[in-house]
TORKOL-4160 file (C-alpha; in steps of 0.2 Angstrom, whole numbers, padded with zeros to 4 digits, m for minus):
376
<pt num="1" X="0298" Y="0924" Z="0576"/>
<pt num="2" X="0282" Y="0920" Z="0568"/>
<pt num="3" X="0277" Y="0903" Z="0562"/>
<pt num="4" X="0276" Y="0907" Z="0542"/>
<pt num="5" X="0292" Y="0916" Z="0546"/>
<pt num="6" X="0301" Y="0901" Z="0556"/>
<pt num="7" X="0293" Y="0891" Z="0541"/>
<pt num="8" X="0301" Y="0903" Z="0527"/>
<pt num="9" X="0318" Y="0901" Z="0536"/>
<pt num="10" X="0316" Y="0881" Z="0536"/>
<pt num="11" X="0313" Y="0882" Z="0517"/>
<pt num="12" X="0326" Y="0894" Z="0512"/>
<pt num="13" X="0338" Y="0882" Z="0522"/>
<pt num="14" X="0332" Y="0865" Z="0515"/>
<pt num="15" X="0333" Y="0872" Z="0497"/>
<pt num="16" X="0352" Y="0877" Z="0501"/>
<pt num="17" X="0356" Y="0861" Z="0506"/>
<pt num="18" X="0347" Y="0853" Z="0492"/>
<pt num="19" X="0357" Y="0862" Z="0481"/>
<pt num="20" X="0373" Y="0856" Z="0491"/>
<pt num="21" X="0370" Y="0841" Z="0491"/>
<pt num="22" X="0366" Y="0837" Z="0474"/>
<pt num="23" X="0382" Y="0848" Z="0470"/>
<pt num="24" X="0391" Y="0834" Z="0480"/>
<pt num="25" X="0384" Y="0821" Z="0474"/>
<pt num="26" X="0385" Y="0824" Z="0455"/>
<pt num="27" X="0404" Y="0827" Z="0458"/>
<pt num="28" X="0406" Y="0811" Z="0468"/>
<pt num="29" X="0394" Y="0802" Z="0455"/>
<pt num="30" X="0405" Y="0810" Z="0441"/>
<pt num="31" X="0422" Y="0806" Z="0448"/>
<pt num="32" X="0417" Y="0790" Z="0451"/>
<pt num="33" X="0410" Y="0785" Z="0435"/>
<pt num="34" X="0424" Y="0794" Z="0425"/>
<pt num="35" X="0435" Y="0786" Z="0434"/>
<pt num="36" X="0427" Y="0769" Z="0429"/>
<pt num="37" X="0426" Y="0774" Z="0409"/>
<pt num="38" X="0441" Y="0785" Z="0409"/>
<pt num="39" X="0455" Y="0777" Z="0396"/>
<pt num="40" X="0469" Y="0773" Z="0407"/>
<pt num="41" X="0485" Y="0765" Z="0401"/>
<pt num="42" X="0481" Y="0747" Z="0401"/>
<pt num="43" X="0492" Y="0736" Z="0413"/>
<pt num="44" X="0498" Y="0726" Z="0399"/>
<pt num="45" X="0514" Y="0730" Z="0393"/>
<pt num="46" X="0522" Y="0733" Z="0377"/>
<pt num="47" X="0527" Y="0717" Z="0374"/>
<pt num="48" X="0508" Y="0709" Z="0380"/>
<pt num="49" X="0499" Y="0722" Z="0367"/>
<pt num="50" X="0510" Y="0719" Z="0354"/>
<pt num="51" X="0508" Y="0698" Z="0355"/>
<pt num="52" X="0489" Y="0700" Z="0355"/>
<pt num="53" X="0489" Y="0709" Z="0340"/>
<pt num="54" X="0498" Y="0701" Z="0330"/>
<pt num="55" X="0492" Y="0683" Z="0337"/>
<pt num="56" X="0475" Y="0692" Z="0330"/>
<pt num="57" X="0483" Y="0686" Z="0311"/>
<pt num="58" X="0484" Y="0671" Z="0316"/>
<pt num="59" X="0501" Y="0667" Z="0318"/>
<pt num="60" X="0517" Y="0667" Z="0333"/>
<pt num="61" X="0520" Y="0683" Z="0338"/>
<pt num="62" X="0539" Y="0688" Z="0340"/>
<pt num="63" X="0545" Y="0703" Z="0351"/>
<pt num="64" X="0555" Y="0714" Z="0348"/>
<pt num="65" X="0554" Y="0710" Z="0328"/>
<pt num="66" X="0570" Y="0705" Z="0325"/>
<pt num="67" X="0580" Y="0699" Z="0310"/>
<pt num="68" X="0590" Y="0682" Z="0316"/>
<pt num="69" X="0576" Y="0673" Z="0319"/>
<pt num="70" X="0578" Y="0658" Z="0305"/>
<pt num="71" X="0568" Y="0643" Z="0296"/>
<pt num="72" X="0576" Y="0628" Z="0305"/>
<pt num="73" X="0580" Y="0637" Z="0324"/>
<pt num="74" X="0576" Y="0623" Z="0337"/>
<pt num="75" X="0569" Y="0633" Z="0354"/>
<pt num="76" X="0562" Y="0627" Z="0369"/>
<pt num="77" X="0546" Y="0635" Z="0373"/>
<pt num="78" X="0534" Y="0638" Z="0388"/>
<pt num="79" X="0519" Y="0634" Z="0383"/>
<pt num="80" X="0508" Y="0636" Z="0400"/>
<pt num="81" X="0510" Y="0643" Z="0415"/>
<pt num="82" X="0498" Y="0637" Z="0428"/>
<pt num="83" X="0499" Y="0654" Z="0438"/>
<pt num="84" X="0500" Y="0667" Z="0422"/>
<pt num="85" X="0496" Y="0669" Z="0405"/>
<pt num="86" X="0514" Y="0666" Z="0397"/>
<pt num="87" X="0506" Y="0665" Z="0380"/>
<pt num="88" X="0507" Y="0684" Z="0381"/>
<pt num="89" X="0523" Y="0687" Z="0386"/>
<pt num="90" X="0538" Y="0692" Z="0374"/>
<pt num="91" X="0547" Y="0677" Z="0365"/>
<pt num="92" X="0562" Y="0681" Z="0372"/>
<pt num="93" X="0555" Y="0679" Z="0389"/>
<pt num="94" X="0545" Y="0662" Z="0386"/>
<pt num="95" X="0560" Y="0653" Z="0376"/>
<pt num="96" X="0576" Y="0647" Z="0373"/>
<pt num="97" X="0586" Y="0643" Z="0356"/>
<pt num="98" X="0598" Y="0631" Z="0356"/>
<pt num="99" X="0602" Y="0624" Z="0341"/>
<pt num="100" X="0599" Y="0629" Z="0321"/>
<pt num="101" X="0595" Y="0615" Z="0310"/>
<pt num="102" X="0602" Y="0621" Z="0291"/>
<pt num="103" X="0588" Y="0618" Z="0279"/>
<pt num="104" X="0595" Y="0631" Z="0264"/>
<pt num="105" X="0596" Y="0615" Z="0252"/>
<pt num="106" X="0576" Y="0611" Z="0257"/>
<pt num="107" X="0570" Y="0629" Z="0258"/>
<pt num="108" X="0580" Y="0630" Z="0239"/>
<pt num="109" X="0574" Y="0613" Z="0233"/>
<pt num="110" X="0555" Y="0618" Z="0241"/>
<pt num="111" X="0553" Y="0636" Z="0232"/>
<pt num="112" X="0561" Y="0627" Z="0213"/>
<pt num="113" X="0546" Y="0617" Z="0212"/>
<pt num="114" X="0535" Y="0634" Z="0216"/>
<pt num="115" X="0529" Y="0644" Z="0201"/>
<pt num="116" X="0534" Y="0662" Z="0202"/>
<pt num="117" X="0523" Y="0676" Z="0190"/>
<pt num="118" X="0528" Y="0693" Z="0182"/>
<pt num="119" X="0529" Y="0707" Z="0192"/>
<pt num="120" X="0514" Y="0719" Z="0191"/>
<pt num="121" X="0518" Y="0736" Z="0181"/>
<pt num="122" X="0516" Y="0751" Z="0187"/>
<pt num="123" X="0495" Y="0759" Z="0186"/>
<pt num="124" X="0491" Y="0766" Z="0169"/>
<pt num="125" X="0488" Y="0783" Z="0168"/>
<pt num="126" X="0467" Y="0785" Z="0170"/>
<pt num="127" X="0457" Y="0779" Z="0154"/>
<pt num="128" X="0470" Y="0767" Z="0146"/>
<pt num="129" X="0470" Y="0747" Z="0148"/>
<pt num="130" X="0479" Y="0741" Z="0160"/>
<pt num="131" X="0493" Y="0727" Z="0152"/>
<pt num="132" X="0499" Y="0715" Z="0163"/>
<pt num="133" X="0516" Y="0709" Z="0163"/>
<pt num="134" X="0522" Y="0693" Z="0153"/>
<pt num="135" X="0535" Y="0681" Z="0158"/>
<pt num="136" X="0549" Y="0681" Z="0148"/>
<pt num="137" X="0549" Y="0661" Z="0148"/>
<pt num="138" X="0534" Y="0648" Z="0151"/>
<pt num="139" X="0524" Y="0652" Z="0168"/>
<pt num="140" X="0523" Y="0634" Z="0175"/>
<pt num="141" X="0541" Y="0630" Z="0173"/>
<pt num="142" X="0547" Y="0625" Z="0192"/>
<pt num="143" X="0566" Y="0622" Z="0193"/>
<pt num="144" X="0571" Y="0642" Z="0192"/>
<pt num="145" X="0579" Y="0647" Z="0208"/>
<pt num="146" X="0572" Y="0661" Z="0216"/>
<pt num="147" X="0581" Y="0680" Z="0219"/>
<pt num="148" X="0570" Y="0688" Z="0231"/>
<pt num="149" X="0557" Y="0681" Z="0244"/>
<pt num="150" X="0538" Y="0677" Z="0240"/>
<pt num="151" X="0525" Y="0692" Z="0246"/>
<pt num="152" X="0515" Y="0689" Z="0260"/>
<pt num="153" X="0496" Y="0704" Z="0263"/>
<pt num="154" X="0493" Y="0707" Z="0279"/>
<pt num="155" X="0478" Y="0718" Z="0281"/>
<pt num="156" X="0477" Y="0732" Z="0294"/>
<pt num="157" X="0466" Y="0731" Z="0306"/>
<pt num="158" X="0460" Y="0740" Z="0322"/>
<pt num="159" X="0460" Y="0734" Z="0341"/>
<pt num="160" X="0447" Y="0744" Z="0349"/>
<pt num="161" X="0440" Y="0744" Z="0369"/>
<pt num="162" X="0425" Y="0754" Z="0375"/>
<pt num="163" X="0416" Y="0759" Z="0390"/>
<pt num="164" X="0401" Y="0772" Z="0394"/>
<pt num="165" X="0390" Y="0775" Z="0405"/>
<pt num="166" X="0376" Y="0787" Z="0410"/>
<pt num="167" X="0362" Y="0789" Z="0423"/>
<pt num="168" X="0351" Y="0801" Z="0432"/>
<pt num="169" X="0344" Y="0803" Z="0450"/>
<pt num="170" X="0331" Y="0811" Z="0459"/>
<pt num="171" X="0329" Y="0815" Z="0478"/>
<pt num="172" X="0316" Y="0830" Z="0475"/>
<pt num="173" X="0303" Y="0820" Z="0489"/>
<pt num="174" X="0319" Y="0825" Z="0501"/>
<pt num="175" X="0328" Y="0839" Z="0495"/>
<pt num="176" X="0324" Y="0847" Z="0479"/>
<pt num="177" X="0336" Y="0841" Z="0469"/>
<pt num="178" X="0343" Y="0832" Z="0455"/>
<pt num="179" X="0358" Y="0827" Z="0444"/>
<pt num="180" X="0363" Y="0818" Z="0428"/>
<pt num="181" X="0377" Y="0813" Z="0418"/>
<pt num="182" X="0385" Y="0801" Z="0404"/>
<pt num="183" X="0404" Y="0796" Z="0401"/>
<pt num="184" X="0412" Y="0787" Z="0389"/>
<pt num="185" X="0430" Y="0783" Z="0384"/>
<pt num="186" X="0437" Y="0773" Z="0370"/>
<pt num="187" X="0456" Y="0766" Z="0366"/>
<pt num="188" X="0460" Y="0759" Z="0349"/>
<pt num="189" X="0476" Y="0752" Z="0343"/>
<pt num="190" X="0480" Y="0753" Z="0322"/>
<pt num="191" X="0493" Y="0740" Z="0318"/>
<pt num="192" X="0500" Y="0741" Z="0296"/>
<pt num="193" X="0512" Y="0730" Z="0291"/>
<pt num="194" X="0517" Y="0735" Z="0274"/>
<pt num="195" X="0530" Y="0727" Z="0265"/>
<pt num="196" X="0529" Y="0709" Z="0271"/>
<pt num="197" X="0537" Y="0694" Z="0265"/>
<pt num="198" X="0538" Y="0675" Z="0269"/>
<pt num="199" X="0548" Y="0661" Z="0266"/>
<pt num="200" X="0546" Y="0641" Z="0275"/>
<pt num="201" X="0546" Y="0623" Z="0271"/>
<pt num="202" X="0529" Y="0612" Z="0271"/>
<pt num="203" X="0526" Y="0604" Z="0289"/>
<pt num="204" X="0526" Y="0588" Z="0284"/>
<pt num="205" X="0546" Y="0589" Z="0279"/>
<pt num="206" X="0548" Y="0600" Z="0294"/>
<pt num="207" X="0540" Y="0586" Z="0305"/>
<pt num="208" X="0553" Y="0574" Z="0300"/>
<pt num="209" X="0569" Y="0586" Z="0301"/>
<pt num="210" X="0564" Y="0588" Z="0319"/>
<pt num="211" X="0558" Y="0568" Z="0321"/>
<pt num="212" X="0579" Y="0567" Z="0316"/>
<pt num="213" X="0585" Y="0578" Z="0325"/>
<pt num="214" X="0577" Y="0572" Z="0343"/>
<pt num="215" X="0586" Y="0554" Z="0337"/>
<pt num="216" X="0602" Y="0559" Z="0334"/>
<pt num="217" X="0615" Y="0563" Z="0343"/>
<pt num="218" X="0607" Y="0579" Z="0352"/>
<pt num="219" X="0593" Y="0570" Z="0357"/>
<pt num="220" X="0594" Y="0573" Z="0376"/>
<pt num="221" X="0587" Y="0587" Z="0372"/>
<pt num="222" X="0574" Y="0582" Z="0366"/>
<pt num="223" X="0569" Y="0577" Z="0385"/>
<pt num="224" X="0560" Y="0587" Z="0397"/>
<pt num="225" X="0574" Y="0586" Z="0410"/>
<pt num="226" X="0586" Y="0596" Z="0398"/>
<pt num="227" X="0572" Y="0608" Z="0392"/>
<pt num="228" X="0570" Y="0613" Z="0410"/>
<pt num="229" X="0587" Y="0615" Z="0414"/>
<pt num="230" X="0590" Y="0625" Z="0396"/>
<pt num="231" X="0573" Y="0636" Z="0403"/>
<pt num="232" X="0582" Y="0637" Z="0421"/>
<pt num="233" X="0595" Y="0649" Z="0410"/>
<pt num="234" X="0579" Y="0661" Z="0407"/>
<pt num="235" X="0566" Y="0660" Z="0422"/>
<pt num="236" X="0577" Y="0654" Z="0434"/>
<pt num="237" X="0575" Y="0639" Z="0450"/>
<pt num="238" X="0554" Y="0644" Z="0445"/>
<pt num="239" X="0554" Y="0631" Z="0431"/>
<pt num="240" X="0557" Y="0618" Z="0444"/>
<pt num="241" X="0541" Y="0622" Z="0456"/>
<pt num="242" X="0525" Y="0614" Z="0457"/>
<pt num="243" X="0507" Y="0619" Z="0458"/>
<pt num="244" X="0493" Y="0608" Z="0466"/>
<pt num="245" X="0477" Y="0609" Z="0458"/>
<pt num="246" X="0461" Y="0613" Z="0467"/>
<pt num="247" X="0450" Y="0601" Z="0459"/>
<pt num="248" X="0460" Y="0586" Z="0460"/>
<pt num="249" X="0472" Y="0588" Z="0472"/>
<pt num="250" X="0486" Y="0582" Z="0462"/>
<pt num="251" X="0503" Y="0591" Z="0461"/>
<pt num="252" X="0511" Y="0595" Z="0443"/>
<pt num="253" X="0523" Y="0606" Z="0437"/>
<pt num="254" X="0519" Y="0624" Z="0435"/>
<pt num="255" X="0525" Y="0626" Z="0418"/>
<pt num="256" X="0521" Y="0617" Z="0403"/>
<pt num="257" X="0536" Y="0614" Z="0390"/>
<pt num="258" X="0536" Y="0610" Z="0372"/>
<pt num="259" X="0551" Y="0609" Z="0359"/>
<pt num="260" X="0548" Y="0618" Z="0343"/>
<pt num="261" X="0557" Y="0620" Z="0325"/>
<pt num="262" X="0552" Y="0636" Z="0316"/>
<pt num="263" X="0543" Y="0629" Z="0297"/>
<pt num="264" X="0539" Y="0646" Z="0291"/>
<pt num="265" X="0545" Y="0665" Z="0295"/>
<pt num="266" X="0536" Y="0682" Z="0293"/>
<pt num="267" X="0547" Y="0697" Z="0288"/>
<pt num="268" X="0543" Y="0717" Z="0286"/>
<pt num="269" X="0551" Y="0730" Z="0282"/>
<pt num="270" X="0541" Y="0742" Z="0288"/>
<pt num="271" X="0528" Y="0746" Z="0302"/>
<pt num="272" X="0514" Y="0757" Z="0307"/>
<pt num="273" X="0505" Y="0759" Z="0324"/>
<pt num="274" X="0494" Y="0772" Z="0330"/>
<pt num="275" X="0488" Y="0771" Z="0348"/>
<pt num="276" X="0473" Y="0782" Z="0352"/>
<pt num="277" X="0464" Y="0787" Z="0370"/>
<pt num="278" X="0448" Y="0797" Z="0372"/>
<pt num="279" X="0438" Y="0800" Z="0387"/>
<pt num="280" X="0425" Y="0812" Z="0389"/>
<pt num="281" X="0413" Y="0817" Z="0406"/>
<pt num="282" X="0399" Y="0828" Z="0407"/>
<pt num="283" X="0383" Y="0831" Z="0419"/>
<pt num="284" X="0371" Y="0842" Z="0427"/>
<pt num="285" X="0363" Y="0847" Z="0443"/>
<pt num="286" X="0347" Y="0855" Z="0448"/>
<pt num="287" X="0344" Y="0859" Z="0466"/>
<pt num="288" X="0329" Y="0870" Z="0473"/>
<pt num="289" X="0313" Y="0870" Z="0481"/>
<pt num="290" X="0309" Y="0853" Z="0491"/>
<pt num="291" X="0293" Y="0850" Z="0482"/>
<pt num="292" X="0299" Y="0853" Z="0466"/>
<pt num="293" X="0286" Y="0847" Z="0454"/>
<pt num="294" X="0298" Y="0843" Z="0440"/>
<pt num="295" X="0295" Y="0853" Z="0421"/>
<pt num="296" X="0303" Y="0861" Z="0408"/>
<pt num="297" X="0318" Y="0871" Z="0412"/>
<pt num="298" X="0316" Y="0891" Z="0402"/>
<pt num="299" X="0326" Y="0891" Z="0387"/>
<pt num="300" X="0334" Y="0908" Z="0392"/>
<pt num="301" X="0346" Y="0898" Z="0405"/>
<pt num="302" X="0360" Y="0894" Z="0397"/>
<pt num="303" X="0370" Y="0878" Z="0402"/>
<pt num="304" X="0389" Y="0875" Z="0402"/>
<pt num="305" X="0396" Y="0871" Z="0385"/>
<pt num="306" X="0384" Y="0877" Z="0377"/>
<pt num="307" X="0370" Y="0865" Z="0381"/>
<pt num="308" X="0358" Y="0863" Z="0391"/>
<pt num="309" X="0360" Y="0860" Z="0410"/>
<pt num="310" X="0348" Y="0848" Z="0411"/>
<pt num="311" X="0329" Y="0845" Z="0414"/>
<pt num="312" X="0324" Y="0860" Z="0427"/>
<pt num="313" X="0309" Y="0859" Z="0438"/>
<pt num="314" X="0294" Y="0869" Z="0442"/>
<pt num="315" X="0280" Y="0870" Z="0452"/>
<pt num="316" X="0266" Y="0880" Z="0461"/>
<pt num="317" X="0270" Y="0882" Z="0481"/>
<pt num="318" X="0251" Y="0881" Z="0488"/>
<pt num="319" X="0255" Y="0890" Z="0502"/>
<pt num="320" X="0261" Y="0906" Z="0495"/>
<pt num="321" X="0248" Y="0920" Z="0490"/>
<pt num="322" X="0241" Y="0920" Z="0475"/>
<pt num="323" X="0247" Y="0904" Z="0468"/>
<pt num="324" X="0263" Y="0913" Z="0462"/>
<pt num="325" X="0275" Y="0902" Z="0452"/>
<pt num="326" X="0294" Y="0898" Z="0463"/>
<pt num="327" X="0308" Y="0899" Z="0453"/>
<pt num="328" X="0312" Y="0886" Z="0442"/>
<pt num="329" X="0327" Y="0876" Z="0445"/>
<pt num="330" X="0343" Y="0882" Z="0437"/>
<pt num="331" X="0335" Y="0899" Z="0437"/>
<pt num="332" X="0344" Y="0904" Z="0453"/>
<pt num="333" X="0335" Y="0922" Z="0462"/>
<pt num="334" X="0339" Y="0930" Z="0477"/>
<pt num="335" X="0322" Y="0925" Z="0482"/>
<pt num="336" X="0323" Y="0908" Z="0477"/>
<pt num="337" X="0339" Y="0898" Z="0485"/>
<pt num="338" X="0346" Y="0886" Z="0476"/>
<pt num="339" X="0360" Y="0878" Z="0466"/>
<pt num="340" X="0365" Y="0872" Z="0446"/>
<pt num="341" X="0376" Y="0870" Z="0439"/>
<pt num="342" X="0384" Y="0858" Z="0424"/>
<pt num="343" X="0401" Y="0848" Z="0422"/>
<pt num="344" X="0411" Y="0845" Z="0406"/>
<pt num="345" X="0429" Y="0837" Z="0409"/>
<pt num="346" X="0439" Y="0824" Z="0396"/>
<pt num="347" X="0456" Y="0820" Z="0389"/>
<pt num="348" X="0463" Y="0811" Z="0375"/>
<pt num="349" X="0481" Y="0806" Z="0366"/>
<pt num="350" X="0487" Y="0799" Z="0351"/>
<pt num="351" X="0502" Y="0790" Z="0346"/>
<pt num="352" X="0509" Y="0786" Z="0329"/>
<pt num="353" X="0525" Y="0779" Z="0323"/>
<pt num="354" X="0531" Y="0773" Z="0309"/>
<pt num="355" X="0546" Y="0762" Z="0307"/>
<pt num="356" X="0554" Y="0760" Z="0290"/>
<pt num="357" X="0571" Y="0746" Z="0291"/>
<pt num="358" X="0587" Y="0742" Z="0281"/>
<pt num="359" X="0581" Y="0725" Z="0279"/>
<pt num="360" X="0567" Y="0715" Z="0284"/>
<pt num="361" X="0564" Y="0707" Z="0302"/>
<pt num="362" X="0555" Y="0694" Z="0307"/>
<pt num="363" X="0538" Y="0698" Z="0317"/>
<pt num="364" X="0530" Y="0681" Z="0318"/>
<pt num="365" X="0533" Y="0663" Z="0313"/>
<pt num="366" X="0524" Y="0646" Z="0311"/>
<pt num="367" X="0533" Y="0629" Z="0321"/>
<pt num="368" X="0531" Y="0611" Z="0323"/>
<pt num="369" X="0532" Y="0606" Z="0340"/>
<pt num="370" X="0538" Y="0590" Z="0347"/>
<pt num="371" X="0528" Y="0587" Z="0365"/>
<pt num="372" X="0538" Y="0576" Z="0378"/>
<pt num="373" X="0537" Y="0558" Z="0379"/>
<pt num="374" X="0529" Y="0559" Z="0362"/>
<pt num="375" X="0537" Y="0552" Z="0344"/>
<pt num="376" X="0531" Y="0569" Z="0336"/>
């Protein structure tokens, strides 16, 4: 074999396996970084999602939504947990009620001294005046009992996580050959609440209901002994263990436990969620001659999907005759070994429910807490 033969054959073979290789490597790179991007159920669970959002309005989270949940329930509550975040966990799994303090004379005696307005008439038709209702008595007159329960807004809003990413490599010095890519994924959570209502006693009253109760004849549990052992009904022998801590050395108790009376309850009749995941991958390679010089890929190649499969390169070889031009890459020949080729892959989902109920549950609340070894 000849030496422009033997260095033909060398060519042809390093151009195959730059084209390999850089097919392999914008898989691996792809899968990897899709992988990284890709919206994946989060490992939070219904429960955790659901506490966030609603903690996002600025109030305590209840799940499930329920409707006996009252103004005037005594519950013992986690409050910490050295080795979790319990503030995200479900109600029902971080506390306890045991008792309900009756407060229907001060909730009644609270909302007589409230003013309550007209009702707001239905929109006029387009182009007339819009009259607003009138009270059939005086306005500020406190001391009329109320029939329904005072409207609470709650905007919607949006819980929204996104990742991308996006890059591009070379290794024409070695092989010819190059590849790019992006990603990108995105995961959004719509929470409505329509219909919401309220009702709940000043804190300040509320502070002294629970100052009486912890100094009557319950009191002992007002202690931190008995709120463990209430607790021990929910978690089990794990509210008893302790945790030292790295810093100091010191042993204290793993959890942290407060005693709270509800002041103020958030109620709904109805709710709306949409979940939503999106993920999207895409990328191309170009693999040819090793000394590629790189330039711009002919406009006659057509890419995957419709675009374009990415920068291309050309260049002169020096040692063939007559300075004839290779073969760009992505323009593959049977004379001009190669590979390209482009990659488009994504999913996505969406989830919407809407929950409309016979009466209104409670979603949230508002509480006074009494801290142990503390008056208040």
């Amino acid at each position: 074999m000849s030496d422009e033969n033997e260095s033909n054959l060398i060519q042809h073979n390093r151009r195959i396996i730059a084209g390999t290789c850089a097919a392999v490597a914008l898989l691996v790179a792809g899968a990897v970084a899709f992988t990284w991007v890709s919206p994946v159920v989060p490992e939070k669970s219904v429960a955790q999602q659901w506490n966030e959002a609603i903690s996002r309005l600025g109030i305590e989270p209840v799940y499930p939504p329920q409707e006996d949940i009252a103004v005037g329930d005594v519950f013992v509550i986690l409050t910490k947990d050295e080795l979790n975040e319990v503030e995200k966990e479900p109600l029902a799994g971080r506390s306890m009620r045991i008792w309900h303090v009756d407060m229907t004379s001060k909730i009644e005696n609270a909302y007589a001294e409230i003013y309550r307005f007209p009702e707001t008439p239905d929109a006029p038709a387009q182009g007339r005046a819009w009259k607003l209702g009138a009270a059939n008595g005086p306005v500020f007159r406190p001391g009329v009992p109320r029939t329904d329960l005072p409207l609470v807004l709650f905007p919607g809003f949006t819980i929204t996580s996104t990742r991308q990413a996006n890059g591009a490599a070379s290794a024409a010095s070695l092989l010819g050959a190059a590849f790019h890519g992006d990603v990108a994924s995105e995961f959004s959570m719509d929470v409505q609440i329509a219909a919401a209502e309220t009702y709940g006693v000043p804190a300040i009253m509320a502070e002294a209901v629970l100052d009486s109760f912890c100094n009557g004849p319950l009191q002992r549990y007002c202690t931190e002994t008995e709120a463990r052992r209430q607790m021990s009904h929910v978690v089990g022998s794990k509210i008893y263990d302790k945790v030292t801590d790295p810093a100091s050395g010191e042993t204290k108790p793993r959890f942290s436990l407060e005693l709270g009376l509800i002041t103020r309850v958030y109620l709904a009749r109805s709710f709306h969620n949409v979940i939503r995941r999106a993920g999207s991958a895409g990328g191309a390679v170009n693999g040819g001659d090793g000394g590629a010089t790189p330039s711009k890929a002919p406009s006659d190649v057509p890419a995957a999907g419709g675009a374009q499969a990415g920068a291309a390169t050309a260049a002169a070889s020096p040692g063939e005759a007559g300075g004839r031009q290779t073969d760009p890459a992505g323009a593959i020949g049977p004379n001009s070994p190669g590979l390209s080729g482009a990659l488009q892959f994504g999913n996505s989902s969406l989830v919407s429910t809407v929950q409309t109920l016979q009466r209104p549950v409670a979603f949230g609340f508002r509480s006074v807490r009494w801290q142990f070894g503390e008056s208040k």
